[in-house]
C-alpha positions as CSV (number, residue, x, y, z in Angstrom):
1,X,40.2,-11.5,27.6
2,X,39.6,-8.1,29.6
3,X,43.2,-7.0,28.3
4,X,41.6,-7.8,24.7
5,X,38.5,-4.9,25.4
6,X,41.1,-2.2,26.3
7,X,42.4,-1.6,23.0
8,X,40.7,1.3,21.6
9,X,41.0,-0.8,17.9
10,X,38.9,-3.6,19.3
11,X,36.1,-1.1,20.3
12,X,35.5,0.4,17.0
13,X,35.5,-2.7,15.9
14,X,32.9,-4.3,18.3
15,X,31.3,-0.9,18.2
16,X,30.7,-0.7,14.4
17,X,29.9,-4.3,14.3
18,X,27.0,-3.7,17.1
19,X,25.9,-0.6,14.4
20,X,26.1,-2.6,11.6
21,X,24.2,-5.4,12.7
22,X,21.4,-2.8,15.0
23,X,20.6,-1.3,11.1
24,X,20.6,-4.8,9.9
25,X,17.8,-5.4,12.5
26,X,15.8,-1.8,11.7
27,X,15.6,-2.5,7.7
28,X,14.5,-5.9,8.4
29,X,11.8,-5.3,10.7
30,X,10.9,-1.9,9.0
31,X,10.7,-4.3,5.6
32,X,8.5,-6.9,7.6
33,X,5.9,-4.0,8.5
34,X,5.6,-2.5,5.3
35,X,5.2,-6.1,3.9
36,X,2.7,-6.8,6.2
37,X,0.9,-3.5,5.7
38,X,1.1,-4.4,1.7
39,X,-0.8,-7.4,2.9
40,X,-3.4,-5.6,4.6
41,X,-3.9,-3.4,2.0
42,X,-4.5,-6.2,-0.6
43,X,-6.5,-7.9,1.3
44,X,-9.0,-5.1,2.5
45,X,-9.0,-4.3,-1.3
46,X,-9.9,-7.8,-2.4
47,X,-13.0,-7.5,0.2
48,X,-13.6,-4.4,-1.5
49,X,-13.7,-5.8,-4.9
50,X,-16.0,-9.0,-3.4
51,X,-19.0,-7.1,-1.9
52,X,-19.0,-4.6,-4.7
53,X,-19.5,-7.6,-7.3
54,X,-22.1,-9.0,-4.8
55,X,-24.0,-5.3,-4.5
56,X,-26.8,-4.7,-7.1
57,X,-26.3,-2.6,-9.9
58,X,-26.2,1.3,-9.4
59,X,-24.7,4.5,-8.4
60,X,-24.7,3.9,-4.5
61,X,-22.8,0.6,-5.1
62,X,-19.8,2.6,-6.6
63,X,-20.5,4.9,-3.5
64,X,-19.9,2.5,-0.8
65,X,-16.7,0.7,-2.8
66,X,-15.1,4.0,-3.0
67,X,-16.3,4.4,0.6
68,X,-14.4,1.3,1.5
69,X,-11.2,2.1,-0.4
70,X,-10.8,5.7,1.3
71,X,-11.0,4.0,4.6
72,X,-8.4,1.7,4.1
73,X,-5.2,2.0,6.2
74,X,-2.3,1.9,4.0
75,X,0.3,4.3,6.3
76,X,2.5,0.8,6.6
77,X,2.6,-0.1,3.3
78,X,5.4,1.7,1.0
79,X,4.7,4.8,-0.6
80,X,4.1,3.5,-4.2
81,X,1.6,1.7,-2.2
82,X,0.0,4.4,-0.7
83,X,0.3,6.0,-4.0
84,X,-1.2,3.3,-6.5
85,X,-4.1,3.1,-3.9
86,X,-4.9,7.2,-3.8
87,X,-4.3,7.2,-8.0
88,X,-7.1,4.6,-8.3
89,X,-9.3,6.3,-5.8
90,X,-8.6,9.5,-7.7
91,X,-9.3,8.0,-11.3
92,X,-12.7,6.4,-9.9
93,X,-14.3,9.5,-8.4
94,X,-14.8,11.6,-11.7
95,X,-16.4,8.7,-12.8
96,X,-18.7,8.8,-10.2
97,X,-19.2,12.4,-10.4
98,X,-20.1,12.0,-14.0
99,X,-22.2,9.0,-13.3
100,X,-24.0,11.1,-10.8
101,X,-25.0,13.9,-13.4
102,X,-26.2,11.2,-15.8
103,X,-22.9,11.7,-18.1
104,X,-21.8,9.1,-19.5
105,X,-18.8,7.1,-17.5
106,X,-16.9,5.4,-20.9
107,X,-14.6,7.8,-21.1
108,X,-13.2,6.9,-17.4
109,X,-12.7,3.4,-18.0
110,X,-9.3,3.4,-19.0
111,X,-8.3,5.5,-16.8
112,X,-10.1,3.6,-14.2
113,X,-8.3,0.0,-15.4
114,X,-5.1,1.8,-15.7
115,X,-5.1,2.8,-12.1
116,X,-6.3,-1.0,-10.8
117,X,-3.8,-2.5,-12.6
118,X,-1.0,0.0,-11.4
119,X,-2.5,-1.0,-8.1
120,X,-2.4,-4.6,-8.4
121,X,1.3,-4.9,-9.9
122,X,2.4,-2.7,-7.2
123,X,0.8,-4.7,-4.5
124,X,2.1,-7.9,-6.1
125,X,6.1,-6.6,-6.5
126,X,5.5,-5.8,-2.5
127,X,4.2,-8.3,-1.1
């Protein structure tokens, strides 16, 4: 058997299997975090969603949601995570800014349920 681990081919070969299998290991565990960071992400979003449907009416409630969604850790999650979660942030503040002026917010709606939805499929094909 010793004899057998002295032939340089038998080496590469155990030495490329031991590579093979060590980046087998990595992508699987690297998957299993960002899966598990997806999770985290839809589920501090959900509570989000929640306790702004339980706030009463009015400009501060928007305030604390988007409060909430900015402080959500999504570094493990995959980037078209990361990025379907800034893109709704980013579509809801003008709406707030407008809302704070007294404009009117119609006109960011879309936009707005355009960017949740992005969010949600995203979330969905990660998880």
């Amino acid at each position: 058997m010793h004899a057998l681990f002295r032939k340089r081919s038998t080496r590469v070969l155990l030495l490329t299997l031991c590579a093979v299998f060590g980046l087998f290991l990595v992508r699987s565990y690297n998957g299993a975090v960002q899966q598990n960071g997806t999770r985290a992400v839809a589920a501090l979003f959900g509570h989000a969603i929640y306790e702004i449907q339980q706030a009463p009416p009015g400009i501060q409630r928007v305030e604390i949601f988007l409060g909430r969604l900015k402080a959500i850790d999504s570094r493990k999650s995959p980037p078209e995570v990361q990025q379907a979660l800034r893109n709704y942030i980013a579509a809801i503040e003008p709406s707030l800014q407008a809302a704070r002026t007294g404009q009117s917010i119609v006109p960011y709606d879309h936009a707005i349920a355009q960017a949740k939805q992005r969010l949600v499929d995203v979330v969905r094909d990660n998880e």
